[in-house]
Structure formats: structure tokens, C-alpha cells
N, C-alpha and C positions, 0 to 999 in steps of 0.2 A: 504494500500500500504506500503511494506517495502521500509526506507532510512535507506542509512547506509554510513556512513562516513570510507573507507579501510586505515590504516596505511600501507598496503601493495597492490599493483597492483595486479587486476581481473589477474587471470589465461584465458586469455584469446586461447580457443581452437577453436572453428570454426564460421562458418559465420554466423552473425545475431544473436549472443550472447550478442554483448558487442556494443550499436553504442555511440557515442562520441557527442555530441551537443557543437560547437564552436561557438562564435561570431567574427566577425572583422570586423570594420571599413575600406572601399575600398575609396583611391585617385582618385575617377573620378567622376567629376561634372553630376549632372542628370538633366537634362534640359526637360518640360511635353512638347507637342506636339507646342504648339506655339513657342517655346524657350526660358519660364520664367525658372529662374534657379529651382531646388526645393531640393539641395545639396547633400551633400556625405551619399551615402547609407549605410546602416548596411546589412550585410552579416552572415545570419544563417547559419550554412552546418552542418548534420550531416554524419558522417566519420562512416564503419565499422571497428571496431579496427582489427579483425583476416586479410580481405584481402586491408583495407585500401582507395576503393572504396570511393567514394561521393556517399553517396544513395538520398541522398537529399537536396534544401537549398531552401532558403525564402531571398528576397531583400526588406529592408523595412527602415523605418527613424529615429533615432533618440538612444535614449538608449536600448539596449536588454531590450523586453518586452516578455509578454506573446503571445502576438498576433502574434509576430516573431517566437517565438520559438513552439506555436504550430502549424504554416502554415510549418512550414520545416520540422518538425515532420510527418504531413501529409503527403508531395510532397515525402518521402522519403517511406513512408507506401505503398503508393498506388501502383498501377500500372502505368507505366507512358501513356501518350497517345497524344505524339505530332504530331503537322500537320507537313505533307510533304513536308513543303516550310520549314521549319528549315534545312532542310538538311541533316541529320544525317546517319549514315554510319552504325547505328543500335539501336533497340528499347530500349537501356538503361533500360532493364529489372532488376534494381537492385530495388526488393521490399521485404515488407514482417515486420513481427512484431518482434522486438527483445526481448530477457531475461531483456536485462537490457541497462537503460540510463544514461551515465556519463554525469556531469557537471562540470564546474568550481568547486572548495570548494568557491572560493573566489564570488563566486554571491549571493547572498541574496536571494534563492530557497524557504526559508519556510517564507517567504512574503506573506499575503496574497494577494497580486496584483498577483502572481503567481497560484494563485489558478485554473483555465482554464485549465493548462499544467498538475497541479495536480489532478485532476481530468481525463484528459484524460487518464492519465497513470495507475490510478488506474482502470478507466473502460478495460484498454487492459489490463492489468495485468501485467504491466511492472515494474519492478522493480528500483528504482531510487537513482543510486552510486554517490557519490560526488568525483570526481578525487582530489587526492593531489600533483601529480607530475607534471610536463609538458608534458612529453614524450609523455603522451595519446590524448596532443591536437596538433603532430607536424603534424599530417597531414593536416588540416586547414593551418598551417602556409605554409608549402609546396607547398598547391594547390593554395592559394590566390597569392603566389610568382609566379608561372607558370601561372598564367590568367592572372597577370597584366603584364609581362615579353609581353604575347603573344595580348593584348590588344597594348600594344606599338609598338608593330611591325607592326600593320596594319593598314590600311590606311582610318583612321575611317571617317566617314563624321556623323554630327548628323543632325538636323532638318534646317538647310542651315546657323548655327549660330557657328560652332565652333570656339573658340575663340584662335586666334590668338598670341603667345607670352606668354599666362596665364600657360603653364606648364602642364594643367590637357586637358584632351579628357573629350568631352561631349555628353553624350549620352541619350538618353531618356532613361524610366525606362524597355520601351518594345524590344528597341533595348539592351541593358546591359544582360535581362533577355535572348533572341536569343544567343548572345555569351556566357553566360554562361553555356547554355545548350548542346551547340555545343563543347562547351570546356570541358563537364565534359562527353559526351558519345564520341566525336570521337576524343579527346585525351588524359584528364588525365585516365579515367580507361582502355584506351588502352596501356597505358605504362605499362610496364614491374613493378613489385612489388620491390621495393627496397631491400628486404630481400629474396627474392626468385629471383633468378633474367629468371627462367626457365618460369615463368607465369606474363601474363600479371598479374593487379587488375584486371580486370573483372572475367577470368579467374580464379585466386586465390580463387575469391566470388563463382562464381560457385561451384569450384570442395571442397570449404570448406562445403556446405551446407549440413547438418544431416536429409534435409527432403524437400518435396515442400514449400517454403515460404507461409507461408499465406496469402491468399488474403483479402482483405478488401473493404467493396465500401464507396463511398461519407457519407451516415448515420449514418456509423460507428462513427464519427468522430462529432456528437452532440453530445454537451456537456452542 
């Protein structure tokens, strides 16, 4: 597998060339089904840099690990295939294998506790860029700002325990995972592209694509 450290930003030209792997830390208590707390989640998303889309992301505990970063890898690969009580306004078709995977520089990638994510990348043949700017991770920042924006607007109710006066909404980890799905097929790639202002992201990912996405099934993804 090639890595390669760019002093200068991926020319990035069309969709599913270039996807972005982010981490963040989300402000909202996760409480499991009884209402034992079990804290503030971490947030994988991986971002298509060309149309900016969320193609995929992982809710999980604790520091950016492997197991995080290669379940959002995944969720973002596949085909999606949610049940009909989420709701959705469409099948969030944003799949398929990219050229290449940006990371932080500043994460510690050639660890080997990262070895799982390295491996899969070599089995797909993905190539793996270490980003040095920011600019390539504002979409995470963006969408994380617009879900919690739109989490506080609503009128959340968690497992009959939400806590009164604490500042933070608390939600199981299967209700959080519901709105985030909801939030990233029937609104953020529904928005208009920031840079284009003529196409939605979804749209943008479409019409950027050089070929049918590749499919992939479950198997693929033993490592």
C-alpha cells in the first residue's frame, strides 16, 4: 500500500477520489437502554472531498481507534440499506470504493494498533494521504455544527430519564445513530454545495462520478 505525506493539497477532480476520514468528539450524553449513563460519543465521518457529501460514519467510545475508523470506512463502502421506520426521504445511495484516504498528519496512522484499517486499505487498494492543512477536514466540522444546531432544536425525549438543568440531551446510542442518519440523507446532502451553489451534495456526488461506484458486500471487509 502506498502512504504519502502531500506538502501540497490532492488535486482533487471528481467523486470518490479523494474521501477524508475525521474524528470528533459530540456534546451529548448517551445513556444504554435502562438509562445508565455510558458518555460522550466519538464521531467517525468520512466526507467526499470533490462533492462534500457524508458517505459514511461510525458512533463509538473513547479515543479514535481502529475499530472506529474501520466501521465508518465500511458504513461509507457499502450500500446503504435502512429500514423504513427511519424515515428517510431517500436511499442515501452515496457508496463505492475510493482512490484515496486522507487522514489527520497529526494521528499516529503507522501504529501498529492501527494495523486492521491498514490492512483493509491495502486489501481494497486504496491509497493512504496524510492531510497537512485543515481545509480538507472543514466538512466534518460543518456537519457536526449543523447536527448539533439541529439536535437542539428538537424536542428530544431519551429512555424516560432526560436530565433536567445538566445542559446536555441524552440519548441512547440507537436513538443518536436514527438522527444521524436522518440528518445526513434528508438534510445535510440535501443542501445545496457551498461552492457550487446550483447542486445540491448529493447531486454534486452524482453528477461528479467517472463511472458506476463499486459495489462491495459484507466479506469484503474480513480482514
Amino acid at each position: 500500500m502506498v502512504q504519502k505525506t502531500l506538502s501540497q493539497p490532492v488535486k482533487v477532480q471528481y467523486s470518490n477520489q479523494v474521501w477524508c476520514l475525521s474524528f470528533s468528539s459530540l456534546d451529548i450524553a448517551v445513556e444504554d437502554e435502562n438509562g445508565a449513563m455510558l458518555g460522550q460519543p466519538t464521531l467517525a465521518a468520512i466526507s467526499d472531498l470533490y462533492s462534500s457529501v457524508i458517505a459514511g460514519c461510525y458512533l463509538g467510545f473513547g479515543e479514535p481507534n481502529p475499530l472506529i475508523a474501520v466501521a465508518a470506512l465500511r458504513h461509507a463502502i457499502l450500500r446503504k440499506n435502512y429500514p423504513l421506520e427511519v424515515g428517510l426521504l431517500g436511499d442515501g445511495a452515496v457508496y463505492g470504493v475510493p482512490a484515496m484516504l486522507m487522514v489527520d498528519a497529526s494521528t499516529l496512522w503507522t501504529s501498529s494498533n492501527f494495523a486492521p484499517l491498514h490492512h483493509l486499505l491495502e486489501k481494497l487498494d486504496i491509497t493512504l494521504v496524510r492531510r497537512t492543512a485543515p481545509a480538507a477536514g472543514a466538512t466534518i466540522e460543518r456537519f457536526v455544527e449543523g447536527f448539533s444546531s439541529r439536535i437542539e432544536s428538537l424536542p428530544l425525549k431519551s429512555t424516560g430519564r432526560l436530565a433536567e438543568g445538566e445542559g446536555q440531551n441524552r440519548l441512547t446510542l440507537s436513538q443518536l445513530d436514527r438522527l444521524f442518519v436522518q440528518y445526513i440523507v434528508n438534510e445535510y446532502n440535501q443542501s445545496l454545495h457551498p461552492r457550487d451553489r446550483s447542486q445540491t451534495r448529493l447531486e454534486m456526488w452524482q453528477s461528479g462520478l467517472t463511472s458506476s461506484p463499486q459495489v462491495l458486500l459484507e466479506q469484503d471487509f474480513e480482514v
